[in-house]
N, C-alpha and C positions, 0 to 999 in steps of 0.2 A: 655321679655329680662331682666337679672336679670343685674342691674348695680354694679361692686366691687370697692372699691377703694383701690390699695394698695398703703401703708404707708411706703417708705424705707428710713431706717435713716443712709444708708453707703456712704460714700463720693467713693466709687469704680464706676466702669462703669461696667457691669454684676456681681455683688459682690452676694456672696452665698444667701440674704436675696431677692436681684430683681432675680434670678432664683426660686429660691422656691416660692416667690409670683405669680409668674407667671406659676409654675407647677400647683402650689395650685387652682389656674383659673383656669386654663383649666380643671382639674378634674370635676369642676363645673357642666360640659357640653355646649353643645354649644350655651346653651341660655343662656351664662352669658359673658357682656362685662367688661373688665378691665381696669383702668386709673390709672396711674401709677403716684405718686407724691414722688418726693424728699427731703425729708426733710429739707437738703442740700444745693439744689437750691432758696430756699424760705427764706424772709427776718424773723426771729423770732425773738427777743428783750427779754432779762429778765424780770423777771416782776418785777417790782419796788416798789411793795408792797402800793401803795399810797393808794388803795382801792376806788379808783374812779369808778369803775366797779360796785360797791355795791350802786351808786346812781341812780338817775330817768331814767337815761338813758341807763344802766345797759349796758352800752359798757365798753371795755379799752380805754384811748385815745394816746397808743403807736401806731404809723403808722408804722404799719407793714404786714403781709399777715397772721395774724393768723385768721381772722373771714372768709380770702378766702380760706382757708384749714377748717376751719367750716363749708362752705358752700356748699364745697364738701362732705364732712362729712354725712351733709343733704341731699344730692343728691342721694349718693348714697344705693341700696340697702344693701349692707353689705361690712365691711372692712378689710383688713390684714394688722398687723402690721409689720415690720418688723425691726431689730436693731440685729447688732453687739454686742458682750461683748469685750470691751475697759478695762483694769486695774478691770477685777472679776464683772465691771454693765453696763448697756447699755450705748452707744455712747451718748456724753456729749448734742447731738443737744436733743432727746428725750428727757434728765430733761428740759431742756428750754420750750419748748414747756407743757411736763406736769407741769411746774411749773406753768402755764398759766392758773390754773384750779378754781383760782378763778372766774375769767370772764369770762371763758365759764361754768360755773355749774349756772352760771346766764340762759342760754337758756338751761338748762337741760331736759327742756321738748321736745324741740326740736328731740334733738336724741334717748333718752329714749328707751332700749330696741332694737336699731341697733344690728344687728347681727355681731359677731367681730372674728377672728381668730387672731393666734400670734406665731408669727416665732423667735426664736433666733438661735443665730449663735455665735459657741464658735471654736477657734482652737484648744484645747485640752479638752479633757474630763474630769471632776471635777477642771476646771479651770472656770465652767461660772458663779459663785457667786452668785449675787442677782441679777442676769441679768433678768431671765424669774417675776423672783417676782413684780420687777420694774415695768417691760412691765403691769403685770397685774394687779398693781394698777392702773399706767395711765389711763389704758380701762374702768376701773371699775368707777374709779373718773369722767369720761365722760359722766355715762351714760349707756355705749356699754353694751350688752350680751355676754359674752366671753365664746363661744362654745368650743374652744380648741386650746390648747399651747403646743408648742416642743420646746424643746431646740436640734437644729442639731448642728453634730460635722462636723468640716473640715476646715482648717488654710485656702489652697489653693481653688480662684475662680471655684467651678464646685465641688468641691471636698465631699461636703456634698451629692449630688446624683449620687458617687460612688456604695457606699453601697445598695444592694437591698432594708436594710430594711427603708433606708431615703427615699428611691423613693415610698415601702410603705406606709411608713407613712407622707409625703406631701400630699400623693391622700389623707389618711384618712380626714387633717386637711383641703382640699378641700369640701371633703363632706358633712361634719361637719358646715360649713358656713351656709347652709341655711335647714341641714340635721339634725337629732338626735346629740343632744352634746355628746364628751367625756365627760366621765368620768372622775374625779382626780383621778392618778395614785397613787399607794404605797406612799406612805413619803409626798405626797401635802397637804395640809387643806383642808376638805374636802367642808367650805364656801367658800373660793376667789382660792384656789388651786396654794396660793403659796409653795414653799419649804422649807419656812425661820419658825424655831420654836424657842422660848425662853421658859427656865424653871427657873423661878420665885422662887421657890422651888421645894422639893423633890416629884416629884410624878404628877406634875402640869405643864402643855405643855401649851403656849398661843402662839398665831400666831401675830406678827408685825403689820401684814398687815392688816386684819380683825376684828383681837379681839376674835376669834375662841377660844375656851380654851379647855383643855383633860383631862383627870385623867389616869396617866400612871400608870395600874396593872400589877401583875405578872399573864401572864398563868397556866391552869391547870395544863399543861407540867412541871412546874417549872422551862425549860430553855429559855422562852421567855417572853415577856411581849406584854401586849394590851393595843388598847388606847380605851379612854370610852368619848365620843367626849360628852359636853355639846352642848345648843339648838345656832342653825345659830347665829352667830355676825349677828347685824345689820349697821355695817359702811355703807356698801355699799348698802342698800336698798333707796329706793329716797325717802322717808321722811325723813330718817335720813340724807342723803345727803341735801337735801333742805335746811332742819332745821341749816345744822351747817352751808353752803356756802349763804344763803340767810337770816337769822336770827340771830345767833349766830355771824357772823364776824361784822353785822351792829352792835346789840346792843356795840358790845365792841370798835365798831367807838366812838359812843355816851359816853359809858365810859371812852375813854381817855381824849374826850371833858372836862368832866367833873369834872376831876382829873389831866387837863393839869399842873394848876402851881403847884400840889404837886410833881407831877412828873417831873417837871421843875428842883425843887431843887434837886432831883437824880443827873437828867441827865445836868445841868450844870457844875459839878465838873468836866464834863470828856471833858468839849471842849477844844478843842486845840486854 
């Protein structure tokens, strides 16, 4: 029995993201059970930045339900995300929680390599922003394997599995869970497969997310252009994740210790 855990981050009661995660199960088959968590419902806290996380004890000491949404996490065999697009990016509870990524990339070993799928949900089309990209940092900053992501469209509750080809494509991202990954689609990165590209200069495509970079040529054609993708960003691989969430953030503890009173004198002039 395969265990899922879906992730829904809409304050609705059957809102488009707990339908689709629930389609997306079932796709599964029928050795797969689903436990459904609310984002929502669960106490989450900002994270305050103190970096207490980063010591011996390598917990947060905010009393909240984030390490018991961890622990499900751990439980289960594979997870769905799922989030609204709010003002062009995912529902505000989702940053909260991924902002949280200091002190869980502390038990990164833990989940390492989870199998992850991920659901958004926009009411109009070229309205969803850096909703999916968001999502698919989160998963990645976790840890998680992100087999595959949609952005469905549909304002109204149910209204996303109108369409044949959404009802299509939930089974795919069902399948996909513990099945052969998607692909990244036309216009994704083809490292993290988010949507979002910057061009730095003329000819030069870098990805936000990853660090992905491209060399945009002109085709043979002459009326189109190719991209010429340099080697995998390594953000998201878990030495390099380690490296900066368990080494990197500590040494630069030790260096403010260090340089407290010079930086004292900065930061005095601005007390109130």
């Amino acid at each position: 029995m395969k265990k899922i855990l879906g992730i829904v981050a809409s304050q609705r009661k059957l809102a488009n993201g707990e339908i689709l995660i629930k389609e997306a199960a079932a796709s599964v088959g029928e050795e797969a059970e689903l436990e459904l968590v609310k984002l929502t419902d669960l106490k989450l806290m900002p994270c305050k930045a103190c970096y207490a996380c980063l010591g011996k004890d390598k917990r947060c000491p905010l009393d909240d339900d984030l390490y018991s949404l961890f622990d499900r996490i751990k439980e289960a065999d594979g997870v769905i995300l799922s989030s609204p697009c709010y003002a062009l990016g995912p529902a505000g509870i989702t940053k909260i929680f991924g902002d949280r990524i200091i002190a869980l990339a502390q038990q990164i070993d833990q989940i390492w390599g989870k199998p992850c799928v991920i659901i958004g949900t926009a009411g109009i089309r070229c309205w969803e922003g850096y909703t999916l990209s968001a999502m698919i940092a989160n998963a990645r900053f976790m840890g998680l394997e992100v087999k595959d992501a949609h952005m469905f469209i549909g304002a109204l509750p149910g209204e996303t599995l109108v369409d044949p080809e959404g009802r299509e494509r939930i089974k795919l991202i069902g399948q996909s869970l513990f099945g052969i990954p998607h692909q990244p689609e036309s216009g994704q990165c083809p490292t993290c497969w988010s949507d979002l590209w910057k061009f730095p200069t003329p000819n030069h495509a870098l990805c936000p997310i990853c660090g992905q970079e491209a060399k945009i040529l002109p085709a043979d054609d002459g009326n189109s252009l190719t991209w010429e993708f340099g080697p995998s960003a390594a953000r998201f691989s878990k030495d390099h994740l380690k490296e900066h969430f368990q080494v990197w953030l500590k040494d630069q503890v030790q260096e403010f210790i260090k340089r407290r009173k010079e930086l004292a004198l900065i930061r005095n002039k601005y007390r109130v």
